[in-house]
N, C-alpha and C positions, 0 to 999 in steps of 0.2 A: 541311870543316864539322864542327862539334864535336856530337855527339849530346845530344840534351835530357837533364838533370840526374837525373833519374828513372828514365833509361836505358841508364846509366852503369854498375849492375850486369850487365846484360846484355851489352853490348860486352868486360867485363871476364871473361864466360863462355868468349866466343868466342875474346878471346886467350892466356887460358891453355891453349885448346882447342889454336892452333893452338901453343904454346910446349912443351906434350910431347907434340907429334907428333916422331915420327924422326926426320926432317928438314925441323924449323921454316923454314929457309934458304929451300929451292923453294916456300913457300905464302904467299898474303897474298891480302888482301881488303881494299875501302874501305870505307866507313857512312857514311851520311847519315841525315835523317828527309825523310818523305816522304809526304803523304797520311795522317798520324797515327802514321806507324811507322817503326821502324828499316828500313833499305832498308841490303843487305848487297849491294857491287858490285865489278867488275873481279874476278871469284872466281879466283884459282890456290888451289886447295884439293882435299883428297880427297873420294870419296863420303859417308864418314863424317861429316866438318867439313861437307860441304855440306849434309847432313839437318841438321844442328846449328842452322848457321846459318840454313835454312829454319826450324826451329822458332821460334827467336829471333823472327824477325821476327813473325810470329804471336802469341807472346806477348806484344811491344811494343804488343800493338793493344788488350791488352788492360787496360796497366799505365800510369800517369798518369806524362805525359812528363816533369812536374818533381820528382812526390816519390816513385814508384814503386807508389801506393796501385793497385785495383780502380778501372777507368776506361770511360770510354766516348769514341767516337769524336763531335768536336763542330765545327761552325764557328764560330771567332771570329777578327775583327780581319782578314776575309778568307781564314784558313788554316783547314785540317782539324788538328785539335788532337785528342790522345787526354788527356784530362782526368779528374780524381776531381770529385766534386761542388765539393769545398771550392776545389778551383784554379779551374773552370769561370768559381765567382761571382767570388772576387777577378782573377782575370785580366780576364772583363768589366768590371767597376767601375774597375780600372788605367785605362782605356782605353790611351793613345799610351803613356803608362809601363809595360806591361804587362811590358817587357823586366825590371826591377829584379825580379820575382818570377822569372824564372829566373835572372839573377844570384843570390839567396839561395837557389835549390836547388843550385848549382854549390858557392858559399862553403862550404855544409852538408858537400861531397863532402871537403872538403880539412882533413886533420887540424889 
């Protein structure tokens, strides 16, 4: 599963984290979202990586899953969504199209 567009900086922390470690080879970890936030799983990683990516995840709770703004945790469309005001209303109003507003925060990601 690919992590929400917003949260795209943060996965990109953790794998630079694990790419100058020592020995990048023996560590990996999966991501998903989950309940509003990055969810960091399957950990082979050190203590260090692992405060890391403990923090991560905690921060994701607090940054808007599609554009990376100051967010809150919300229900919509059925799912807990960590959202900025401005994505909150347009995602509502999307309704069943809700998916095309995170396609445009992906498209944003790609030079």
């Amino acid at each position: 599963m690919t992590p929400a567009p917003g949260w795209a900086p943060l996965v990109e922390i953790a794998l630079r984290a694990v790419w100058t470690t020592a020995s990048p080879v023996d560590l990996s970890f999966g991501v998903k979202d989950k309940y509003g936030k990055l969810v960091f799983e399957q950990l082979r990683v050190t203590d260090e990586l692992y405060t890391l990516l403990d923090q991560l995840e905690h921060l994701s709770a607090s940054l808007c899953e599609v554009c990376g703004a100051p967010a809150a945790a919300t229900e919509t469309h059925g799912w807990i969504r960590t959202l900025c005001p401005s994505h909150r209303v347009t995602i509502e109003q999307a309704g069943e199209a809700f998916r095309a507003i995170y396609d445009e925060g992906y498209a944003a990601l790609t030079p």
